[in-house]
C-alpha positions in Angstrom: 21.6 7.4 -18.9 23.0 4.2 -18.6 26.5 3.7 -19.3 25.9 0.2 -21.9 25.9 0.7 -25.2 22.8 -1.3 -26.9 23.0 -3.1 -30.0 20.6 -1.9 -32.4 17.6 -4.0 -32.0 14.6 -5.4 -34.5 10.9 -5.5 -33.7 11.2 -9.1 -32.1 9.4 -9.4 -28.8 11.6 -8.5 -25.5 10.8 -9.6 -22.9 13.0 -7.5 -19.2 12.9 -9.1 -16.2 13.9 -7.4 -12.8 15.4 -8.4 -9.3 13.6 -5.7 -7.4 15.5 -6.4 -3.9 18.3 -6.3 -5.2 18.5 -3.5 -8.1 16.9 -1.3 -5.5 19.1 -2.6 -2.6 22.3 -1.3 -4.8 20.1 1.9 -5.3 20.4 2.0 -1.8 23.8 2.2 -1.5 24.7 3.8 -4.4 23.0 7.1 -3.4 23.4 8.7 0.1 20.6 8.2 2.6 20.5 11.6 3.9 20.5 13.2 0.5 17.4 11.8 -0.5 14.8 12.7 2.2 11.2 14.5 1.8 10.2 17.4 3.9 8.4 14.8 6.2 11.6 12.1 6.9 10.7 9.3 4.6 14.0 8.2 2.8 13.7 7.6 -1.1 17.3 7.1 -2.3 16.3 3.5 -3.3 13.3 4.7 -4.8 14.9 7.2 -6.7 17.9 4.8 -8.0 15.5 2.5 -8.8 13.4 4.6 -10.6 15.7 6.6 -12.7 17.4 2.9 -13.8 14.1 1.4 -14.6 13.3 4.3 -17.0 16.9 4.1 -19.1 16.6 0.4 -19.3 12.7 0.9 -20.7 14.3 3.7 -22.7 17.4 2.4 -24.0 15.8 -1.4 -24.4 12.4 -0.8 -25.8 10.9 -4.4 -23.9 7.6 -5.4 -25.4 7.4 -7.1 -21.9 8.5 -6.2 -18.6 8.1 -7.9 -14.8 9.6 -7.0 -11.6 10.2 -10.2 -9.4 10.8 -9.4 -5.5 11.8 -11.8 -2.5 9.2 -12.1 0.9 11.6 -12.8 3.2 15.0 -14.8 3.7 13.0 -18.1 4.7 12.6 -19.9 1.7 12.9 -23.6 0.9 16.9 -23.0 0.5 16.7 -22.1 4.5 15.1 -25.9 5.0 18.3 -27.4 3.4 20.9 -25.2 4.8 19.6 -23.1 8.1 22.5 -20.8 7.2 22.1 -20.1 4.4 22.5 -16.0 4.3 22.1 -16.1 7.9 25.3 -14.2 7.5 23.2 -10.9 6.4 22.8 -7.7 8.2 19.6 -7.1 9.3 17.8 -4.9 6.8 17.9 -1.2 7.9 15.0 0.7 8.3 15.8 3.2 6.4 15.5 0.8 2.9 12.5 -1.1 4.7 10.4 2.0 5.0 10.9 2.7 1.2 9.8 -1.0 0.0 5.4 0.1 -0.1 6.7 2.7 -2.0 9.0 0.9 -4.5 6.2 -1.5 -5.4 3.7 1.7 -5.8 6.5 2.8 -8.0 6.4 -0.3 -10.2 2.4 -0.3 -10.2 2.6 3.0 -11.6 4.2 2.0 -14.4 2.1 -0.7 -15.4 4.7 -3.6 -14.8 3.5 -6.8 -13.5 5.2 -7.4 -10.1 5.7 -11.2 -8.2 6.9 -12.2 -5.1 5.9 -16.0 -3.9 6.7 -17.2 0.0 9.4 -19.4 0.5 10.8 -18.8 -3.2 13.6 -16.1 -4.2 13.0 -13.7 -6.9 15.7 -15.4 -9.0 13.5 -18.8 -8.5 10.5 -16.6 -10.3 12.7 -15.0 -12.7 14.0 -18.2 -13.6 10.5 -19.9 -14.5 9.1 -16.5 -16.5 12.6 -17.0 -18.5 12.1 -20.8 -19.4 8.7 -19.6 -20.9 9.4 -16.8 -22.2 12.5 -18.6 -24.5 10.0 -21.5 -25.3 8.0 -19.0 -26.8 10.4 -17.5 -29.1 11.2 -14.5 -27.1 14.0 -12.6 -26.3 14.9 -12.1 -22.3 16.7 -9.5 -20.6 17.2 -9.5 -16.7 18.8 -7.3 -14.7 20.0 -8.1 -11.3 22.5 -7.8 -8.7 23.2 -11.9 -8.5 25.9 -14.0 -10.5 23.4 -17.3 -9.9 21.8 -15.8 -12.5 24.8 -16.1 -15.4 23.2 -19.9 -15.0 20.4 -18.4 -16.9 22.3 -16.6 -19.8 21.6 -18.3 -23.5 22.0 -17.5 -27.3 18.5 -15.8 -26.1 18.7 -14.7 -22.6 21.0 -11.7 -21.5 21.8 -10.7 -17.6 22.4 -6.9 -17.0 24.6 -7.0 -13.9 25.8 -4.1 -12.2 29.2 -3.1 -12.4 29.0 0.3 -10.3 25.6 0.7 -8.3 22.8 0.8 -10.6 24.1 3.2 -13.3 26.8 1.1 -15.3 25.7 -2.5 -16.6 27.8 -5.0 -18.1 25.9 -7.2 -21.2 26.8 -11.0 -19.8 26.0 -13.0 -22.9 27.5 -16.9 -23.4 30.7 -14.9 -24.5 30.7 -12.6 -22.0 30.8 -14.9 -19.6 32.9 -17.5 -21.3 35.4 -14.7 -21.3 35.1 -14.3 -17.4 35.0 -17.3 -16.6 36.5 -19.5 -18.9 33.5 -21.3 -19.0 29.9 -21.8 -20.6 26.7 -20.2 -18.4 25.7 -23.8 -18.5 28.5 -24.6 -16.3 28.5 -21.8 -14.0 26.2 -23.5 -10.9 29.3 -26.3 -10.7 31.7 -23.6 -10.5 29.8 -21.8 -7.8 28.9 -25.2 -5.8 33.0 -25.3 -5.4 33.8 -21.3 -4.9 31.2 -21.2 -2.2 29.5 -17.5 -1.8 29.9 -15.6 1.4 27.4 -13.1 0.7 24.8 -16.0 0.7 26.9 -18.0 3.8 27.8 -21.0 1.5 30.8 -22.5 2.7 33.9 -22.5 0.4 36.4 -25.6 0.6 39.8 -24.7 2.0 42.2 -23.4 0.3 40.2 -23.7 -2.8 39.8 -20.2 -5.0 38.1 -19.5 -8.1 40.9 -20.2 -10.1 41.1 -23.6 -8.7 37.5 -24.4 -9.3 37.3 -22.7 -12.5 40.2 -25.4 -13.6 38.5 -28.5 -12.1 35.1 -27.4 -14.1 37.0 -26.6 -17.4 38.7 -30.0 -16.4 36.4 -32.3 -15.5 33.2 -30.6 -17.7 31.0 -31.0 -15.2 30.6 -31.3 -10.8 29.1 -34.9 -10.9 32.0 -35.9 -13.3 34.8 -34.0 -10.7 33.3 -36.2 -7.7 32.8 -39.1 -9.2 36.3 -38.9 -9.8 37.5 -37.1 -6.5 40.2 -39.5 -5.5 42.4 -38.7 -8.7 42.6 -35.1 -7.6 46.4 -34.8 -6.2 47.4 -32.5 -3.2 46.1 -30.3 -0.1 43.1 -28.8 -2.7 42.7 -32.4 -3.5 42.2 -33.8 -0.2 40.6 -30.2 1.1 37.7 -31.4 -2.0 37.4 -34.9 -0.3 36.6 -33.8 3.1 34.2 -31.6 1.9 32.2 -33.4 -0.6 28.7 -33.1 1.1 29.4 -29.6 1.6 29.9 -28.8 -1.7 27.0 -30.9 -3.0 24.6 -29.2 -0.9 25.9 -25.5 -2.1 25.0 -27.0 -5.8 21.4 -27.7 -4.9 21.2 -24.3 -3.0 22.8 -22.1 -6.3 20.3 -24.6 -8.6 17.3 -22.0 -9.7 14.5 -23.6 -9.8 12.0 -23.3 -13.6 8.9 -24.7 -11.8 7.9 -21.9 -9.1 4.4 -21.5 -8.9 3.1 -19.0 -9.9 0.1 -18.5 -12.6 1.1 -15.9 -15.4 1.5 -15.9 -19.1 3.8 -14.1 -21.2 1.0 -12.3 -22.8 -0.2 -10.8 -19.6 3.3 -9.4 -19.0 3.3 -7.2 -22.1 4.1 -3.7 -21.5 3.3 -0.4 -23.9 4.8 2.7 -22.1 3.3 4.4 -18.8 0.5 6.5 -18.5 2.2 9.6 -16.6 -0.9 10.8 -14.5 -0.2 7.1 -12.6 3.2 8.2 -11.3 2.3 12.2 -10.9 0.6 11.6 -7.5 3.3 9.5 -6.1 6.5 11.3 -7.9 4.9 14.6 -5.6 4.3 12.7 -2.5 8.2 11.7 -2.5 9.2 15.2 -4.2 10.8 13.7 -7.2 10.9 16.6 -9.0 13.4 16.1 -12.5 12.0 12.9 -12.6 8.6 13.7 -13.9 9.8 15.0 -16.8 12.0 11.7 -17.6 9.5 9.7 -17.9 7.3 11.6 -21.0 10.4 9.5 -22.9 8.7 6.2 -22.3 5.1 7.6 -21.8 2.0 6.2 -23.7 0.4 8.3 -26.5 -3.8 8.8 -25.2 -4.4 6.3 -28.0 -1.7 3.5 -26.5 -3.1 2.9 -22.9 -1.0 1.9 -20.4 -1.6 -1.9 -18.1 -3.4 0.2 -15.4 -6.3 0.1 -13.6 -9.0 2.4 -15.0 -10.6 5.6 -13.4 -13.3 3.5 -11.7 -11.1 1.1 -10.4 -9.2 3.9 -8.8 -12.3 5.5 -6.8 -12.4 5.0 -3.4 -15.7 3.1 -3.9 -15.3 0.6 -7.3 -17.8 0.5 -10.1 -18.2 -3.6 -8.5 -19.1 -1.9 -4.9 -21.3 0.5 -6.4 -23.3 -2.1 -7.9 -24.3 -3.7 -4.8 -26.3 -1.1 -2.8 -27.9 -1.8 0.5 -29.6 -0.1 3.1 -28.7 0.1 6.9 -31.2 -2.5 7.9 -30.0 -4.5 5.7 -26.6 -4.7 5.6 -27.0 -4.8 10.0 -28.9 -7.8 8.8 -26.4 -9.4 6.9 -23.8 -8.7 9.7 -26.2 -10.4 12.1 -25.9 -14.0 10.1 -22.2 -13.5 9.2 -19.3 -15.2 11.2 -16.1 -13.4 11.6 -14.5 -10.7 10.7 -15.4 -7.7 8.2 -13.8 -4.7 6.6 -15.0 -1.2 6.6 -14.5 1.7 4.1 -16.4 5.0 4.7 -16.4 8.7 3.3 -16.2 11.2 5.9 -17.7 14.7 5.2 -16.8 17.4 7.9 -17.8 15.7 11.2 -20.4 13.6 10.0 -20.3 10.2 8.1 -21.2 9.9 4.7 -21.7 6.6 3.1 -19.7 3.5 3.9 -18.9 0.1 2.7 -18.8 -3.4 4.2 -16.8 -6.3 3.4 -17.7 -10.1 4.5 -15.5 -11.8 1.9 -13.2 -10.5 -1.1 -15.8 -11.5 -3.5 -18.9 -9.8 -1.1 -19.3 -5.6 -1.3 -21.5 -4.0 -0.1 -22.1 -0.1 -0.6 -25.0 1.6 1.9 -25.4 5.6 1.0 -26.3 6.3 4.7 -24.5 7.6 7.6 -26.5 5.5 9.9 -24.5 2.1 11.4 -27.1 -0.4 12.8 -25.7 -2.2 16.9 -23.1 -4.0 15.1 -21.1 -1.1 14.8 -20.9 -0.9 18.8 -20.5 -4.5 19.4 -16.8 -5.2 20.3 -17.4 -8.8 19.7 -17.4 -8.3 15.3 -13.9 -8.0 14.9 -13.6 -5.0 12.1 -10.9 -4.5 9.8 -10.6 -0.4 8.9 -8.2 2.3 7.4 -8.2 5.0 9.9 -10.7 3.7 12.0 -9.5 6.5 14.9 -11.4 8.9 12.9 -14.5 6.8 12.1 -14.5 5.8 16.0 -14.2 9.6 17.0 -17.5 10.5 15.1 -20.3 7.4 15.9 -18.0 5.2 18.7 -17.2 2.5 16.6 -15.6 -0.5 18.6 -14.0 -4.0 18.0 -11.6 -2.6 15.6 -9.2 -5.7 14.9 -6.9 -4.3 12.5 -6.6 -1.2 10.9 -4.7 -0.9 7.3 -3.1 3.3 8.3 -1.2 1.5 11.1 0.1 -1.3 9.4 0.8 1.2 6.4 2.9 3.2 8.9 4.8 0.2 10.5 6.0 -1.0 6.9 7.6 2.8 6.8 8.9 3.4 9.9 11.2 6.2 8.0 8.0 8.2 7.8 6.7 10.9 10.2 3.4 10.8 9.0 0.3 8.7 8.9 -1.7 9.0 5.5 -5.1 9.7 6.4 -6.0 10.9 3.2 -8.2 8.1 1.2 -8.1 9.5 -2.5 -4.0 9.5 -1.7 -3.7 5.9 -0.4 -6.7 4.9 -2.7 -4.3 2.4 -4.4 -3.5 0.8 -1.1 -7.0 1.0 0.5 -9.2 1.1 -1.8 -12.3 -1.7 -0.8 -13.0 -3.6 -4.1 -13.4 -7.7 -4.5 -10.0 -7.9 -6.2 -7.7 -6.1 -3.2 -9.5 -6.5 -0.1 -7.7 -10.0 1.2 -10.0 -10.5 4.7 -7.8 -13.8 4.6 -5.2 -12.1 6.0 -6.9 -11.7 9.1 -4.8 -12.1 11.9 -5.8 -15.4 13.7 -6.3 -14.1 17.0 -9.5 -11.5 16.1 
C-alpha cells in the first residue's frame, strides 16, 4: 500500500503517467537483488517493485488513463549540446538490464500504452502527453524519480516523487513545491540551470548552493532577468555567476523539457479500464510472483469491461491476418525466388517433423503454407533468414543462411537468465509473426 493519503476524487478523467526507467530503477534498489531471484537465475526485484507500485497507484488513483514512458539509451539530443551530460553514470548493471524485456511484458500485460522515442528522454514524452492531456481538460498524475519534472506541476498536473524507494510518494502540487522551494513550478528550470545536477553531470557554479540560487530566482523572477543583470550581483557568488554564464545557460536548455516530441498518440487511445488477469498469469508464473496474483483481482476488469489487450487471435502463434493468406510450397518458393533481401520464418514443430510454417517478406506481407515441405530456398545460404530458434528448425530439414535469430537476441537482452525460451506459445507475445510486430526493418545491415 502506498504510504500517500489520496484526496477523495470525482469522476473527472485522470489521466497517470509513468517514468518507467526510473520508478523501476528505484525498484531496483529498494529491494535486494539476491532476494528476488527465480529457480532459473533471472533477477526480478525491479520487476517486482515495479509491479506491486503500479497496482497501488492504479488502486489508490483510479486513472481513466494510464501510459508508461521509458528512455532508449543515454544518447539523446541533450548528449549533442553537452557530450557530458550524465556521462557521469554507472554503467547499468546487468542484473537490472536483464529484467527490462520483462518490465515492458509487465506493462503490456496490463493493458497500458508504453513509449520510448530515440534520442528523446522519457520526461521529453511525458512532457508532450501532459500538454495534451491539460488542453483537453484532463487531470494528470506522473510519477517519477526526477525533479525536472516539478517544471511540469500545475493547478492540473500533480508529480508523485519518491521519497523512500518506490513505496512512499510525496503529492508535489504548486504548493507543495512553493513550500520547498520557495518558488512557483514555473520557475523551477531557472533554479535548476543555477544549482547544476550531478546526477545528470551539469556543472554547478562555484560556491553557489541552492539556497543561493533559490534567492537570486525569488529575486530576480526569472534566469534571463538574473543575467541580463549579472554585473549588479556583489561578491565571490557574484563574480563565480559571471564566469560562468555560458555554463549555466547551457544547463537551462539541457533541464528545458521539451512539449513537441514526436510521437503520434491521442489521449483517447491512452484510456485504461482495469486488467484482464489471464494477461499477467502466464508471466507472474514464469517470474514466480506468487502474492502478487492475487493483488491484482483489485484492479481487474469485470468479463463485461475488457481490458486494452490484444485478443485471443492475436495471441496465436499464427494471427487470424497470417491465416488468411495461405499458400502452397511452390508457391511461396516462388515468391522467395522474385524477392530481394531478407525474410522471416515462423514454423510449428510437431515431434521431429515440421508442421506448417510462415514466411515473412515485409511487415505488411504473411504468408501461411500448411506443409512441412521447404522448396531450395530453404538451403540456399545466400537468402538471409530471420528465425526464433532456428537451431531447432536447422536440426530437422538443414536450414541455412540464418541471419538473425529473435531466441538469441531475447537471451542477450537478459543476460541474468540461464535459460533460452524455446517454447513459442510462452514467448508468443515476443515472437509471434503477424503484420503489426514483425519489424524486418530492423534487419541488421550486414545480412
Amino acid at each position: 500500500m502506498m504510504s500517500y493519503v489520496s484526496e477523495s476524487r470525482n469522476q473527472k478523467q485522470r489521466l497517470l503517467l509513468i517514468d518507467g526507467h526510473s520508478m523501476a530503477y528505484r525498484a531496483f534498489f529498494a529491494l535486494p537483488a539476491e532476494n528476488f531471484t527465480t529457480a532459473a537465475g533471472q533477477h526480478t526485484n525491479a520487476i517486482y517493485g515495479f509491479a506491486t507500485m503500479l497496482i497501488s497507484l492504479l488502486k489508490e488513483e483510479k486513472p481513466t488513463h494510464v501510459a508508461v514512458a521509458f528512455d532508449v539509451s543515454r544518447k539523446t539530443f541533450r548528449t549533442e549540446i553537452f557530450p557530458e551530460y550524465k556521462a557521469n553514470r554507472a554503467k547499468t548493471p546487468d542484473e537490472f538490464r536483464s529484467q527490462m524485456s520483462y518490465l515492458h511484458e509487465l506493462v503490456a500485460g496490463f493493458g497500458i500504452t508504453q513509449f520510448e522515442i530515440e534520442g528523446f528522454e522519457a520526461d521529453d514524452i511525458i512532457a508532450t502527453i501532459t500538454k495534451r492531456a491539460e488542453s483537453e481538460g484532463l487531470e494528470v498524475l506522473i510519477c517519477t524519480g526526477d525533479r525536472d519534472s516539478f517544471q511540469l506541476v500545475t493547478d492540473h498536473t500533480t508529480v508523485l516523487y519518491p521519497k523512500r524507494g518506490v513505496s512512499e510518494l510525496a503529492r508535489m502540487d504548486p504548493s507543495a513545491v512553493l513550500e520547498k522551494y520557495g518558488m512557483t513550478p514555473q520557475q523551477y528550470p531557472d533554479f535548476a540551470a543555477l544549482r547544476g545536477d550531478p546526477s545528470d553531470n551539469l556543472p554547478s557554479i562555484p560556491g553557489v548552493g541552492e539556497k543561493t540560487a533559490a534567492k537570486w530566482v525569488v529575486e530576480y523572477g526569472s534566469l534571463d532577468r538574473l543575467l541580463a543583470e549579472a554585473e549588479k550581483v556583489s561578491g565571490k557568488v557574484g563574480q563565480a555567476l559571471r564566469e560562468n554564464l555560458e555554463s549555466v545557460r547551457r544547463n537551462r536548455e539541457l533541464t528545458q523539457l521539451i512539449h513537441s516530441a514526436p510521437i503520434d498518440f491521442s489521449i483517447e487511445s491512452l484510456a485504461w479500464n482495469g486488467v484482464a488477469v489471464e494477461n499477467l498469469t502466464s508471466l507472474f508464473e514464469k517470474l514466480e510472483f506468487r502474492t502478487l496474483k492475487d493483488r491484482i483481482k483489485a484492479i481487474a476488469v469485470t468479463p463485461a469491461q475488457p481490458a486494452n489487450q490484444p485478443s485471443g487471435s492475436e495471441l496465436s502463434l499464427f494471427s487470424t491476418e497470417i491465416e488468411s493468406s495461405v499458400l502452397t510450397p511452390d508457391e511461396i518458393s516462388e515468391r522467395i525466388s522474385r524477392h530481394q533481401g531478407a525474410i522471416a520464418l515462423s514454423f510449428e514443430v510437431q515431434g521431429e517433423k515440421l508442421h506448417r510454417y510462415a514466411v515473412a517478406f515485409r511487415p505488411e506481407e504473411v504468408h501461411l503454407v500448411h506443409s512441412s515441405e521447404m522448396g531450395d530456398w530453404a538451403f540456399d545460404a545466400s537468402i538471409p533468414k530471420i528465425a526464433h530458434d532456428a537451431k531447432a528448425l536447422s536440426r530437422i530439414n538443414g536450414l541455412q543462411g540464418i541471419a538473425f535469430d529473435t531466441e538469441l537476441a531475447a537471451y542477450l537482452i537478459n543476460p541474468g537468465s540461464r535459460t533460452l525460451y524455446r517454447d513459442w506459445e510462452t514467448d508468443r507475445k515476443s515472437t509471434r509473426l503477424n503484420s503489426s510486430h514483425l519489424k524486418l526493418s530492423r534487419m541488421p545491415s550486414s545480412a
